[in-house]
PyMOL Python script that loads the backbone (N, CA, C, O; Angstrom):
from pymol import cmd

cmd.read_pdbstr("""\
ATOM      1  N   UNK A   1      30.891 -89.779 -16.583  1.00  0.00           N
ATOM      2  CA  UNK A   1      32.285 -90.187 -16.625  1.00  0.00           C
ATOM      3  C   UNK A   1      33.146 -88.925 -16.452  1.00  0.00           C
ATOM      4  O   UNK A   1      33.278 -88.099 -17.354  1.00  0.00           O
ATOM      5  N   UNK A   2      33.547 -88.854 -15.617  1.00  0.00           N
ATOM      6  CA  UNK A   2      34.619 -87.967 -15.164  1.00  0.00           C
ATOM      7  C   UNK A   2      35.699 -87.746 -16.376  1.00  0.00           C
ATOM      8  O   UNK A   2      35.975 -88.618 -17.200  1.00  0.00           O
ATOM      9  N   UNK A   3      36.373 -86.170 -16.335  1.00  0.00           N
ATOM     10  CA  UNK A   3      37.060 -86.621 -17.684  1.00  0.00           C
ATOM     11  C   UNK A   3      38.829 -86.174 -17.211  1.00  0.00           C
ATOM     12  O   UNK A   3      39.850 -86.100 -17.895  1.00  0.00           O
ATOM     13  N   UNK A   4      38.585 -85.960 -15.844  1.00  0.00           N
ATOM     14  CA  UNK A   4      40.012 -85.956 -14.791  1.00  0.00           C
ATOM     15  C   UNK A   4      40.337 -88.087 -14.881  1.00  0.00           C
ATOM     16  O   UNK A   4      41.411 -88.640 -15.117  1.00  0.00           O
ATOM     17  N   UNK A   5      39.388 -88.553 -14.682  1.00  0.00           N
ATOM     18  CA  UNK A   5      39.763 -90.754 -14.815  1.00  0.00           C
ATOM     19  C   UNK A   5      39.607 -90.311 -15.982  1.00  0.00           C
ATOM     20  O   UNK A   5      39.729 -89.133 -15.647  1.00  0.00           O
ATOM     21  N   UNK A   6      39.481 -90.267 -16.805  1.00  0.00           N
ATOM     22  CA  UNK A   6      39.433 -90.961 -18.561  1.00  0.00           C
ATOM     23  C   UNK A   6      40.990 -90.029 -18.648  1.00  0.00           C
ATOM     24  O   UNK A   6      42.037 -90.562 -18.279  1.00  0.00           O
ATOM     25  N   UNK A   7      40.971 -89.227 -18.946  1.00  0.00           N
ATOM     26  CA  UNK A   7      42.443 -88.763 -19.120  1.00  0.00           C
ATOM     27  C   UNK A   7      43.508 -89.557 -18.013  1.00  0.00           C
ATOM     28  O   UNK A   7      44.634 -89.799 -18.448  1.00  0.00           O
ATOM     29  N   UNK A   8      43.264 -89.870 -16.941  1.00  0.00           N
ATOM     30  CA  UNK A   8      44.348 -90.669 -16.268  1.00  0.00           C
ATOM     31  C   UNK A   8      44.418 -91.989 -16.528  1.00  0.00           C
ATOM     32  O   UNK A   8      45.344 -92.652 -16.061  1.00  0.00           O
ATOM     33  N   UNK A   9      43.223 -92.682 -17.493  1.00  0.00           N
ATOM     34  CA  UNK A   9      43.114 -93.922 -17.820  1.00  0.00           C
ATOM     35  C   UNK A   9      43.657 -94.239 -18.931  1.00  0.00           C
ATOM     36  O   UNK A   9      44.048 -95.403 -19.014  1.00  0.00           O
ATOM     37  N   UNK A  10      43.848 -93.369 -20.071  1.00  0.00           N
ATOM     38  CA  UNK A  10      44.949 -93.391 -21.063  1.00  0.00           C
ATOM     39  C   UNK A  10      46.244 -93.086 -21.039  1.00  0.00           C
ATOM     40  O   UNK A  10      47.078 -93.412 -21.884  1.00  0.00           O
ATOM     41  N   UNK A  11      46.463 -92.279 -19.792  1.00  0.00           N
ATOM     42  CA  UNK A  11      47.946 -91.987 -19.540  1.00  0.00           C
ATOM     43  C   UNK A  11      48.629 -93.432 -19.168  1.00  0.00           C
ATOM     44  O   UNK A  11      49.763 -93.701 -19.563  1.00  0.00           O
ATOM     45  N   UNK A  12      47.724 -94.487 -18.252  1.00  0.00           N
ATOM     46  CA  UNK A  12      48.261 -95.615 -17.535  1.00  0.00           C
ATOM     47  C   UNK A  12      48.248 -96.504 -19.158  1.00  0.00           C
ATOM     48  O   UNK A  12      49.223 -97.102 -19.612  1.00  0.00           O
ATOM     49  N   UNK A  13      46.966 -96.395 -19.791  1.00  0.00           N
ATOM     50  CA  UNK A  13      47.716 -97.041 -21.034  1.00  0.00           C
ATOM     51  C   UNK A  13      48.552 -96.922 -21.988  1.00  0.00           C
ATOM     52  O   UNK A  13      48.885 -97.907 -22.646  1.00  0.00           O
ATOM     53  N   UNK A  14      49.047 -95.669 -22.236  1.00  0.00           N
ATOM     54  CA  UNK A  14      49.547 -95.268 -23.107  1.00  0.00           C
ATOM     55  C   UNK A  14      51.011 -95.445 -22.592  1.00  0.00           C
ATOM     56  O   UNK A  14      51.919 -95.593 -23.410  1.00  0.00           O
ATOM     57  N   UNK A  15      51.276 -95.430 -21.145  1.00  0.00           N
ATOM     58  CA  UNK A  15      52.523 -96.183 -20.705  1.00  0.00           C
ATOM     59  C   UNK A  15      52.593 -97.186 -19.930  1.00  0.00           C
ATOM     60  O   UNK A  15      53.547 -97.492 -19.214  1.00  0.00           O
ATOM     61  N   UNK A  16      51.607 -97.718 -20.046  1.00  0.00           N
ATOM     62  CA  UNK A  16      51.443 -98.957 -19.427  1.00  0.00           C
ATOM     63  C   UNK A  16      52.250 -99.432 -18.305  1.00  0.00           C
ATOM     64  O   UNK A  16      53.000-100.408 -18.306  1.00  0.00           O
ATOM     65  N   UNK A  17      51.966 -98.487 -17.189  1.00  0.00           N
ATOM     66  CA  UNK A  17      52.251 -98.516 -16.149  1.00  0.00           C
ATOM     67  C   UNK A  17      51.497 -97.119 -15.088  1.00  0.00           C
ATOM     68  O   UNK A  17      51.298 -96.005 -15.572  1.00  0.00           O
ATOM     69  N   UNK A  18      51.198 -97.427 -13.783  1.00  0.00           N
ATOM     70  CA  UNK A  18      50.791 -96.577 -12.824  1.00  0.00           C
ATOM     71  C   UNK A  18      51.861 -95.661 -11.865  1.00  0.00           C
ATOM     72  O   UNK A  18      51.581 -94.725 -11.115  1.00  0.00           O
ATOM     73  N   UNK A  19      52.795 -96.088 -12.071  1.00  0.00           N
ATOM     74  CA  UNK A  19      53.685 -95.065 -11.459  1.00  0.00           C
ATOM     75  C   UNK A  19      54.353 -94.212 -12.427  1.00  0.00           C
ATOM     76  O   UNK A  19      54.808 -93.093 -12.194  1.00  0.00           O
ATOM     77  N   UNK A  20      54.383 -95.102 -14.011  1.00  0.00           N
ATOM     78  CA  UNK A  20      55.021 -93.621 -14.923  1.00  0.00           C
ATOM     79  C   UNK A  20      53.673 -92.849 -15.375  1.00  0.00           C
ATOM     80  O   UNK A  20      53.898 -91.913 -16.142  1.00  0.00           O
ATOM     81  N   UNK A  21      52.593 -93.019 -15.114  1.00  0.00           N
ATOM     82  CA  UNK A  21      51.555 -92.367 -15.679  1.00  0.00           C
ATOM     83  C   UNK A  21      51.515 -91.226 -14.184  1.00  0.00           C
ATOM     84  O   UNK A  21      51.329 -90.021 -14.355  1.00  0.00           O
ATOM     85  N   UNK A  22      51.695 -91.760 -12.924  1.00  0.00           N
ATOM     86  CA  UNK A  22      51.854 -90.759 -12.225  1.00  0.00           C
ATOM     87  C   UNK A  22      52.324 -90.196 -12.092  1.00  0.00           C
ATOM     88  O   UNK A  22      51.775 -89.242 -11.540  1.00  0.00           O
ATOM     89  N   UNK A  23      54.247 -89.981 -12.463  1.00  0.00           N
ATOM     90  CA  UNK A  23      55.020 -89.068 -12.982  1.00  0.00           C
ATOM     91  C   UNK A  23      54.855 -88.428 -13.762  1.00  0.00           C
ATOM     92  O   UNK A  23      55.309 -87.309 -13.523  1.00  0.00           O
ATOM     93  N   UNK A  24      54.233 -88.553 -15.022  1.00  0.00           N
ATOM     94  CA  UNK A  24      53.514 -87.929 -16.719  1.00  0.00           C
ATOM     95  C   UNK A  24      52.553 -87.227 -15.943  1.00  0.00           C
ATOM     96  O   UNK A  24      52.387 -86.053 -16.274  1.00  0.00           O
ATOM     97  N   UNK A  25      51.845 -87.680 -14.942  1.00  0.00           N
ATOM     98  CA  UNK A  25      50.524 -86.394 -15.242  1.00  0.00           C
ATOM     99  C   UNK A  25      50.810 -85.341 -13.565  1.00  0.00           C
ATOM    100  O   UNK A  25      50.109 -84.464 -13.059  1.00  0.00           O
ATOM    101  N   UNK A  26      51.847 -85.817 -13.219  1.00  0.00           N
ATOM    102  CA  UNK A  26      52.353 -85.115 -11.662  1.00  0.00           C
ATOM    103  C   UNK A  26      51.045 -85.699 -10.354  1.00  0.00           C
ATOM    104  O   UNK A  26      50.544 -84.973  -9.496  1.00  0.00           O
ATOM    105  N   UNK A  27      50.796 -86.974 -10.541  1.00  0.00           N
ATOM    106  CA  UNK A  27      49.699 -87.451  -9.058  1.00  0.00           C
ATOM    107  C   UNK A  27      50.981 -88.410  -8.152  1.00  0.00           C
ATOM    108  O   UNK A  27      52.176 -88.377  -8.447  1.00  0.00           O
ATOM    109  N   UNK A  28      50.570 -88.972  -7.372  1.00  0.00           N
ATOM    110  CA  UNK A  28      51.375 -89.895  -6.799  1.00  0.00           C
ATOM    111  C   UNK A  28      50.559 -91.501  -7.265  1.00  0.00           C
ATOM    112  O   UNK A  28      49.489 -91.742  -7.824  1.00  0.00           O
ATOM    113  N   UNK A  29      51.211 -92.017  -6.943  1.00  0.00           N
ATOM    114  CA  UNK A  29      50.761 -93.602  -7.936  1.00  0.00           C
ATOM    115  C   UNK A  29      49.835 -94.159  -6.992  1.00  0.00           C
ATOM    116  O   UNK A  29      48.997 -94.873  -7.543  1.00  0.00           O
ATOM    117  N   UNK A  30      49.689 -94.043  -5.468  1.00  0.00           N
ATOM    118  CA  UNK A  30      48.049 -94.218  -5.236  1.00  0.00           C
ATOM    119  C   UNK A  30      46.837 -93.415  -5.514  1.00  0.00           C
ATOM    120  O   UNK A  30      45.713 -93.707  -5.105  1.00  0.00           O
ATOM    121  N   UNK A  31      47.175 -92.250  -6.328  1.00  0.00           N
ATOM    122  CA  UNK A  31      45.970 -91.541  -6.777  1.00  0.00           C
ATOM    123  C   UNK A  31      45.565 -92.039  -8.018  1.00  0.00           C
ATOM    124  O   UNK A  31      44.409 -92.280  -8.363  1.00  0.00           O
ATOM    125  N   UNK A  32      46.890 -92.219  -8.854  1.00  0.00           N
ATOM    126  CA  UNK A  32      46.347 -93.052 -10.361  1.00  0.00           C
ATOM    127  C   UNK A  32      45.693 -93.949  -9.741  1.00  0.00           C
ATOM    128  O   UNK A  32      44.505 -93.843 -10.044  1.00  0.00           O
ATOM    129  N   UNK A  33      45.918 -94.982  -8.849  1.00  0.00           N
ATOM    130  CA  UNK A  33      45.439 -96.522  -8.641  1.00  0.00           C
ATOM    131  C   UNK A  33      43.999 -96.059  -8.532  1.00  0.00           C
ATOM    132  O   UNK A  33      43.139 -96.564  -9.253  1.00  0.00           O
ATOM    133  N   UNK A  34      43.675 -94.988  -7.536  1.00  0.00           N
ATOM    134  CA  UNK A  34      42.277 -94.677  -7.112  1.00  0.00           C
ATOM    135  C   UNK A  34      41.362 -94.441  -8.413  1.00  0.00           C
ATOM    136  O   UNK A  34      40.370 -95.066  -8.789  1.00  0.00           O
ATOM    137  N   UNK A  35      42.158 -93.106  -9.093  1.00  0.00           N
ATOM    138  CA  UNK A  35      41.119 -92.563 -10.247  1.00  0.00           C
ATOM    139  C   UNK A  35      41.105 -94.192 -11.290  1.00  0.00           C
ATOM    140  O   UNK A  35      39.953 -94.438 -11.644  1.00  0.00           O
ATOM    141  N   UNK A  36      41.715 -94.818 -11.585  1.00  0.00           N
ATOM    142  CA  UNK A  36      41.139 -95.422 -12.087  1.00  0.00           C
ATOM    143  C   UNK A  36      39.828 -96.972 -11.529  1.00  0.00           C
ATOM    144  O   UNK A  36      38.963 -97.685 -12.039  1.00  0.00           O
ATOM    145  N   UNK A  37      40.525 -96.732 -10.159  1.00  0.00           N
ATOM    146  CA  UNK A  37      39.482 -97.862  -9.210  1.00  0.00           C
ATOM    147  C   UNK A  37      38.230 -97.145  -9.616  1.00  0.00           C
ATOM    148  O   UNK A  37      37.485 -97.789 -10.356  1.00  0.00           O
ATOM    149  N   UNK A  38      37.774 -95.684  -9.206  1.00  0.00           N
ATOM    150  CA  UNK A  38      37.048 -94.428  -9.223  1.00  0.00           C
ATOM    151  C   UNK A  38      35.974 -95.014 -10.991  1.00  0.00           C
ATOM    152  O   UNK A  38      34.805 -95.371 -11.144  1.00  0.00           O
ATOM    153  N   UNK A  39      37.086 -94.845 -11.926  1.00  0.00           N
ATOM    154  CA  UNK A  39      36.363 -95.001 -13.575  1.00  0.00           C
ATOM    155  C   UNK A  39      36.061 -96.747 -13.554  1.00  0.00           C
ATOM    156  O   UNK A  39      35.106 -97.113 -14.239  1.00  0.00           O
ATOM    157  N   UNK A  40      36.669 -97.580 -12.965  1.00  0.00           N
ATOM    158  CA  UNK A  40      36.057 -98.971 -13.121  1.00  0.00           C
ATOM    159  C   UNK A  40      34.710 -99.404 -12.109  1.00  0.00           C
ATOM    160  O   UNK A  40      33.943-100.339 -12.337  1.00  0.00           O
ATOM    161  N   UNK A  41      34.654 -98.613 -11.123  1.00  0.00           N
ATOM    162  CA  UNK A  41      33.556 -98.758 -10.244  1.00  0.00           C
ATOM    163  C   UNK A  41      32.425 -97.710 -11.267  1.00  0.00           C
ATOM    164  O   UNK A  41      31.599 -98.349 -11.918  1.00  0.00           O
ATOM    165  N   UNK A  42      32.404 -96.774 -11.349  1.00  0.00           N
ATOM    166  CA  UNK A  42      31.724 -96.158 -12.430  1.00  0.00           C
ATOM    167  C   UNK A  42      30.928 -96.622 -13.451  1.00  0.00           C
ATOM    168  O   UNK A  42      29.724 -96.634 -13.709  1.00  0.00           O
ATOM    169  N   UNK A  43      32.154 -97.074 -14.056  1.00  0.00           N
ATOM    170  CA  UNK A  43      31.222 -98.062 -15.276  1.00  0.00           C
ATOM    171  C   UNK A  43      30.930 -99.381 -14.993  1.00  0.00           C
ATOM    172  O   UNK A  43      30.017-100.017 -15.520  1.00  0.00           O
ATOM    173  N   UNK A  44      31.961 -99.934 -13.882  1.00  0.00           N
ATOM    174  CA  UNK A  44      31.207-101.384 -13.401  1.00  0.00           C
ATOM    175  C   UNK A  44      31.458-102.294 -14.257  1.00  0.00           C
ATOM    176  O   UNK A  44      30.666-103.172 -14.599  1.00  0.00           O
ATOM    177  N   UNK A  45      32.981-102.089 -14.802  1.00  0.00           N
ATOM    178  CA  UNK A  45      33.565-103.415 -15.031  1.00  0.00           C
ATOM    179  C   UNK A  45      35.462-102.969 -15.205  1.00  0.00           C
ATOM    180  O   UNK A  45      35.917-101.825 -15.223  1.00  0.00           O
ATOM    181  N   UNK A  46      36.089-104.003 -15.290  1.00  0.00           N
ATOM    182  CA  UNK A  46      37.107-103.420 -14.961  1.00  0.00           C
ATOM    183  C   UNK A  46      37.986-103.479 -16.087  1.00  0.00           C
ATOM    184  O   UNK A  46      38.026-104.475 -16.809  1.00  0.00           O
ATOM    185  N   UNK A  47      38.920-102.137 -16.334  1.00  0.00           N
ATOM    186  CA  UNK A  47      39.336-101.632 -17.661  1.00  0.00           C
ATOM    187  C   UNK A  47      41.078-101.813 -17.587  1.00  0.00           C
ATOM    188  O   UNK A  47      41.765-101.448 -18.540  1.00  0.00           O
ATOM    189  N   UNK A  48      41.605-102.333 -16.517  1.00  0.00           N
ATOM    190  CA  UNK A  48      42.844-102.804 -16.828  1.00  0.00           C
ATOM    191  C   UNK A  48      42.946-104.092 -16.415  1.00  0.00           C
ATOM    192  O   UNK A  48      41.952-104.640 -15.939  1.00  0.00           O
ATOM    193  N   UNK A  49      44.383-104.896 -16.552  1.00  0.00           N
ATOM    194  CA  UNK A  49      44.991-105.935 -15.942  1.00  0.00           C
ATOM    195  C   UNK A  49      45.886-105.470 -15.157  1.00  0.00           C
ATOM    196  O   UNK A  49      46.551-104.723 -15.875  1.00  0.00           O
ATOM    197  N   UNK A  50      46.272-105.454 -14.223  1.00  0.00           N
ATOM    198  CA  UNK A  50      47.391-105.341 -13.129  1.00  0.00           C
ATOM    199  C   UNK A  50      48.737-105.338 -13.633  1.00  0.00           C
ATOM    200  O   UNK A  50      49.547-104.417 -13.737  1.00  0.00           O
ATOM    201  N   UNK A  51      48.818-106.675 -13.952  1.00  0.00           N
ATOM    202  CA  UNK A  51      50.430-107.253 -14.245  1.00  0.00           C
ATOM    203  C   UNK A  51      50.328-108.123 -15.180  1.00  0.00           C
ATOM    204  O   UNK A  51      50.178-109.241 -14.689  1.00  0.00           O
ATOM    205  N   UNK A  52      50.342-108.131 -16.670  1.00  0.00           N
ATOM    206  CA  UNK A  52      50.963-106.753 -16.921  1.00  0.00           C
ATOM    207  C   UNK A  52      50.256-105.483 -16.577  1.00  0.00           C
ATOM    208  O   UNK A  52      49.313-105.619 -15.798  1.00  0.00           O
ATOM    209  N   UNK A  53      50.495-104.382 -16.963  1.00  0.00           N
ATOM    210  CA  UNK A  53      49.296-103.164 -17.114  1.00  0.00           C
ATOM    211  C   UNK A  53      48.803-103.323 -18.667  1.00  0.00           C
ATOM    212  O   UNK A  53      49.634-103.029 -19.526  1.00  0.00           O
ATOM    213  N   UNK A  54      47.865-103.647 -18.972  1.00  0.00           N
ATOM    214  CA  UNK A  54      47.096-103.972 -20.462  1.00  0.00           C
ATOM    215  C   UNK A  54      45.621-104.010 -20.055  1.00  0.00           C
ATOM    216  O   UNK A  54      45.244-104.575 -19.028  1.00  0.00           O
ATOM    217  N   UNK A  55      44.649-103.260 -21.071  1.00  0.00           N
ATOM    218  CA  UNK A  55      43.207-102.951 -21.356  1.00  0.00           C
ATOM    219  C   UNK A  55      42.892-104.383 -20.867  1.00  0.00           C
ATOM    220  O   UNK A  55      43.747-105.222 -20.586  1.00  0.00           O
ATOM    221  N   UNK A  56      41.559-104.551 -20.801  1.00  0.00           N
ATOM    222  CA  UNK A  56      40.744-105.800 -20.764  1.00  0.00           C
ATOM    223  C   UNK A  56      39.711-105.280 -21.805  1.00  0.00           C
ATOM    224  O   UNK A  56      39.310-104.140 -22.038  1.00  0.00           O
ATOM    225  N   UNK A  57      39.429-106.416 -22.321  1.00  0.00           N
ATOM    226  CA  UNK A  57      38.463-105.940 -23.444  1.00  0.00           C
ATOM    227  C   UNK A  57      37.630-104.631 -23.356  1.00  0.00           C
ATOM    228  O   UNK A  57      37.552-103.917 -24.356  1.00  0.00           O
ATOM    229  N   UNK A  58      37.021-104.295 -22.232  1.00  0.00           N
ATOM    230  CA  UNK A  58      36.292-103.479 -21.807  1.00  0.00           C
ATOM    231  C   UNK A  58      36.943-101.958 -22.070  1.00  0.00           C
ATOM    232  O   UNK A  58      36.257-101.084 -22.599  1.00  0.00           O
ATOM    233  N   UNK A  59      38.276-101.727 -21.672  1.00  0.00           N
ATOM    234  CA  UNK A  59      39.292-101.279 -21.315  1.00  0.00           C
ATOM    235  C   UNK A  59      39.590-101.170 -23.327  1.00  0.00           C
ATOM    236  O   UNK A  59      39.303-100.112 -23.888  1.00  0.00           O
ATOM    237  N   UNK A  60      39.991-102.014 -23.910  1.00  0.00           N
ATOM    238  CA  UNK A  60      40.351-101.643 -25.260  1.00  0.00           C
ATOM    239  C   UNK A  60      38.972-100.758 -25.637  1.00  0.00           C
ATOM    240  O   UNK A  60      39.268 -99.665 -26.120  1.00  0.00           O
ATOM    241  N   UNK A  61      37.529-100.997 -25.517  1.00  0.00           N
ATOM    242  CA  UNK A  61      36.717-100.553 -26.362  1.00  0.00           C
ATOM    243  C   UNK A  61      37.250 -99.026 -25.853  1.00  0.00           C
ATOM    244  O   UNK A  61      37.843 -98.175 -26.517  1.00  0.00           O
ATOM    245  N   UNK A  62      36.713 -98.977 -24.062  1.00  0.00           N
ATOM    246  CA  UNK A  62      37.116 -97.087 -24.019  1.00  0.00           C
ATOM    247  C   UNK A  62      38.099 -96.772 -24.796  1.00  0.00           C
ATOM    248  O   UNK A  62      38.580 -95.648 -24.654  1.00  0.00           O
ATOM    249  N   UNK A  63      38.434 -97.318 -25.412  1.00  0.00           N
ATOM    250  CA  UNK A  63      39.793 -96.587 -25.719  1.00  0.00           C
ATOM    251  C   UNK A  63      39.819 -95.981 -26.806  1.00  0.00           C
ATOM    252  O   UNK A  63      40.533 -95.084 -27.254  1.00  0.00           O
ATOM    253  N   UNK A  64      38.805 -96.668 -27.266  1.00  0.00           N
ATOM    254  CA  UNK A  64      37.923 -96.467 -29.300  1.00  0.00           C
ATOM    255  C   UNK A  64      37.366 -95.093 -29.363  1.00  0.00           C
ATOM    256  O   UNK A  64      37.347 -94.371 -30.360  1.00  0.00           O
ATOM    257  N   UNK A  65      36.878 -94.798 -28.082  1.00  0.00           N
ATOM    258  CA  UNK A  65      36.294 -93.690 -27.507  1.00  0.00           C
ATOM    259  C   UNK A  65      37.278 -92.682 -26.650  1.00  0.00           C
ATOM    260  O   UNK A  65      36.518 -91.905 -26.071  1.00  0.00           O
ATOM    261  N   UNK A  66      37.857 -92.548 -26.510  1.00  0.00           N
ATOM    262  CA  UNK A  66      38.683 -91.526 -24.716  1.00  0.00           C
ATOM    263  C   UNK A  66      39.300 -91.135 -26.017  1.00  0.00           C
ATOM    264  O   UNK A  66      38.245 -91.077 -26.650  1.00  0.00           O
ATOM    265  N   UNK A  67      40.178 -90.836 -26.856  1.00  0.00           N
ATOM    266  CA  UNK A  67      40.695 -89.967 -27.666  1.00  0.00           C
ATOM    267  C   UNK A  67      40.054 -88.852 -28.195  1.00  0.00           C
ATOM    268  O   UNK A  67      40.378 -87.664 -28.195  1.00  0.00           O
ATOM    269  N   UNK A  68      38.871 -89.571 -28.747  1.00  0.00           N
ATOM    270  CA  UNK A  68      37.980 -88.376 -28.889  1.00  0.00           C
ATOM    271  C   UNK A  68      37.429 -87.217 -28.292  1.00  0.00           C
ATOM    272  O   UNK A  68      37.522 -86.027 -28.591  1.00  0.00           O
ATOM    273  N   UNK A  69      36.648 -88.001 -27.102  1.00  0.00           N
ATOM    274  CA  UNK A  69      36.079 -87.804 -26.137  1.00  0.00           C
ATOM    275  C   UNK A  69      37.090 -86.278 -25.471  1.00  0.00           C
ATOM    276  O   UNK A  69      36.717 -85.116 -25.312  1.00  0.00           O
ATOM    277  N   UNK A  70      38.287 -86.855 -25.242  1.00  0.00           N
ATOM    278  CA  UNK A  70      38.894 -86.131 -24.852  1.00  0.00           C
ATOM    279  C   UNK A  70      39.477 -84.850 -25.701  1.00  0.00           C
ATOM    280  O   UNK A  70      39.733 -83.794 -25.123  1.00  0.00           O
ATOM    281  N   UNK A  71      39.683 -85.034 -27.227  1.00  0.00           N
ATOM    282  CA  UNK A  71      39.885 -84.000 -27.872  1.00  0.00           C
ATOM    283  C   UNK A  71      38.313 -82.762 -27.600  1.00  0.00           C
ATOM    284  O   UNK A  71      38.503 -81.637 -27.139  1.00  0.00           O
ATOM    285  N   UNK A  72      37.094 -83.192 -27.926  1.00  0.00           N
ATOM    286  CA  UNK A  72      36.104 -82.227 -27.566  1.00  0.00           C
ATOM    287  C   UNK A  72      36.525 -81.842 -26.758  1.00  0.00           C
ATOM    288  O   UNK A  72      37.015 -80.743 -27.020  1.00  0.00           O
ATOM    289  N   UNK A  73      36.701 -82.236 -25.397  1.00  0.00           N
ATOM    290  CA  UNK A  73      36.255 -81.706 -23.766  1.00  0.00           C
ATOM    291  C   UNK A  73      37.518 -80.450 -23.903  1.00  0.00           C
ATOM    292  O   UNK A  73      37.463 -79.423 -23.225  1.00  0.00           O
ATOM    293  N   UNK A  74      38.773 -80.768 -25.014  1.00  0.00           N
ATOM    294  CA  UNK A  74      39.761 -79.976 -24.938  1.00  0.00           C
ATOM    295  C   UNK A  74      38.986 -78.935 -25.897  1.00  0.00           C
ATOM    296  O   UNK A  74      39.034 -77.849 -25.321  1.00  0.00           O
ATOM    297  N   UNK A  75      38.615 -78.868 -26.551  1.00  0.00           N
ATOM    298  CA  UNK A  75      38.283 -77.979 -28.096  1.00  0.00           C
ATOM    299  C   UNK A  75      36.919 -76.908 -27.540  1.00  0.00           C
ATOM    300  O   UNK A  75      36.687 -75.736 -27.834  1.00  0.00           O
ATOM    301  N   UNK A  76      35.970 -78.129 -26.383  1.00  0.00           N
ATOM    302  CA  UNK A  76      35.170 -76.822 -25.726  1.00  0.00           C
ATOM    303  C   UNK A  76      35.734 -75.688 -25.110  1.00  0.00           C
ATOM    304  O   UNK A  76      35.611 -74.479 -25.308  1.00  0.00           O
ATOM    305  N   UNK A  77      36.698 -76.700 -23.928  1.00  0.00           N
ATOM    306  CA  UNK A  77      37.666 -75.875 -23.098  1.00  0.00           C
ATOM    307  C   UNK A  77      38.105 -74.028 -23.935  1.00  0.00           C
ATOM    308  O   UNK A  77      37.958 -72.879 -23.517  1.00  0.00           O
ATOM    309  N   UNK A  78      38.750 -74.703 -25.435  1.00  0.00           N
ATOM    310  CA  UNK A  78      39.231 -73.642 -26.081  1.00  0.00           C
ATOM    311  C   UNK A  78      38.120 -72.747 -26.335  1.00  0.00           C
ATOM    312  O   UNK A  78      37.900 -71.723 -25.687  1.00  0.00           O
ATOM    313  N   UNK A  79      37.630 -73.052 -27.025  1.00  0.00           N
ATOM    314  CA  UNK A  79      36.496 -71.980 -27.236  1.00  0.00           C
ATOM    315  C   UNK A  79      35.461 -71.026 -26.376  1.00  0.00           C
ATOM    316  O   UNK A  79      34.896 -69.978 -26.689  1.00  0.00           O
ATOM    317  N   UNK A  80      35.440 -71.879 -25.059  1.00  0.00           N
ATOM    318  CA  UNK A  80      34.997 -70.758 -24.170  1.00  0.00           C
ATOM    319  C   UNK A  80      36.209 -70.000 -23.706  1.00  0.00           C
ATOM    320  O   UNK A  80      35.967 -68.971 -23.076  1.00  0.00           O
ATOM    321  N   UNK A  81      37.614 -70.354 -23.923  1.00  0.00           N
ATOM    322  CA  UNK A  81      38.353 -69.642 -22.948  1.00  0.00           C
ATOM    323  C   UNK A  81      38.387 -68.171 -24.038  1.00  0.00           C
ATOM    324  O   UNK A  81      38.509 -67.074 -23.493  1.00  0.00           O
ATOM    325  N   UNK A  82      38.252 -68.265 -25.822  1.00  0.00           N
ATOM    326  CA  UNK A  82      38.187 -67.820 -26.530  1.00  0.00           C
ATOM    327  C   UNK A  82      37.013 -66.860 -26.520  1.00  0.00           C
ATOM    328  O   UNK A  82      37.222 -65.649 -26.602  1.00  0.00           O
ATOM    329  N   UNK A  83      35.582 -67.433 -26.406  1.00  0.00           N
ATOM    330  CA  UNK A  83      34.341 -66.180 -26.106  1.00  0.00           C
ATOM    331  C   UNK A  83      34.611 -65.842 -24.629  1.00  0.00           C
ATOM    332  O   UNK A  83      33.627 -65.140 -24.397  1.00  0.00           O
ATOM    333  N   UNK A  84      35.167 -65.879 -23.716  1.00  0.00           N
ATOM    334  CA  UNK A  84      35.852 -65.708 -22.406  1.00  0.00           C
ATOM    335  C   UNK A  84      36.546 -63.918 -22.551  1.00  0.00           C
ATOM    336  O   UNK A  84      36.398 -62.808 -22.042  1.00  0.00           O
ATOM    337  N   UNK A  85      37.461 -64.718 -23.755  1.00  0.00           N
ATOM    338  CA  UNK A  85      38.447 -63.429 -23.460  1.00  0.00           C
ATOM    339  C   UNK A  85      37.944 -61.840 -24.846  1.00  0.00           C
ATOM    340  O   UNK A  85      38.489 -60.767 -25.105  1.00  0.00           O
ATOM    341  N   UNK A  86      36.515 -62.636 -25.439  1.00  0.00           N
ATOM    342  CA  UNK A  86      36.338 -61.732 -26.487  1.00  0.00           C
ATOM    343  C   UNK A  86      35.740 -60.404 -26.203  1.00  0.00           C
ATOM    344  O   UNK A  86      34.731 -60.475 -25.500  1.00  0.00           O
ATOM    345  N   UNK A  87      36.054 -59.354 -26.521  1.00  0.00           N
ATOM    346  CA  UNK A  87      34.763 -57.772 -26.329  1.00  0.00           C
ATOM    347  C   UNK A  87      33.504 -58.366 -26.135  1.00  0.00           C
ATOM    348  O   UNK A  87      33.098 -59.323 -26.795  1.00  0.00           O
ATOM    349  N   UNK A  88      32.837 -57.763 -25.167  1.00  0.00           N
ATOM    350  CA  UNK A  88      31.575 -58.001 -25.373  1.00  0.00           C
ATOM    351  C   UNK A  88      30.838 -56.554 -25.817  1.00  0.00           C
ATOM    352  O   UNK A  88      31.188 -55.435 -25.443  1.00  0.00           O
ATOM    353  N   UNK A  89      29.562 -56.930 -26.845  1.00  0.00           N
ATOM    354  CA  UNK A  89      29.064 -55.904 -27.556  1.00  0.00           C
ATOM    355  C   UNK A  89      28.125 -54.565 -26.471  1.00  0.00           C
ATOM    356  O   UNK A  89      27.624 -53.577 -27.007  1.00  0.00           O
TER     357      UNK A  89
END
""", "prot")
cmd.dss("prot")
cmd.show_as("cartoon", "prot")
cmd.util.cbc("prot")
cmd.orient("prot")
């Protein structure tokens, strides 16, 4: 799972919409449409509704998960940028 779609898949929920999630993360709103076509072909079932923009069950569970998920991928990020920038012995 890509973690460029999971971060663009909570942006579309979290404003429940594809063109303000493409303004929020700077893509154009056929790239949101893609990355998330991209994470529903992936997992092979599909994680929004259109119209409105709202989870589908499938779509609520990631969601139980992508907060997290996404805090690690940020917290690794930090820490290598941290042994990155440390003296080495």
């Amino acid at each position: 799972m890509d973690p460029h779609l999971l971060r663009t898949y909570v942006t579309v929920v979290r404003l429940a919409s594809f063109s303000e999630a493409a303004r929020d993360l700077g893509y154009t709103q056929s790239a949101v449409s893609q990355h998330i076509a991209a994470l529903e072909t992936d997992l092979g079932m599909p994680l929004l509704t259109r119209r409105p923009v709202a989870p589908t069950p499938a779509g609520e569970r990631l969601l139980e998960h992508a907060g997290a998920l996404l805090l690690r991928l940020d917290a690794a990020r930090a820490d290598l940028d941290r042994f990155a920038a440390a003296p080495r012995a």
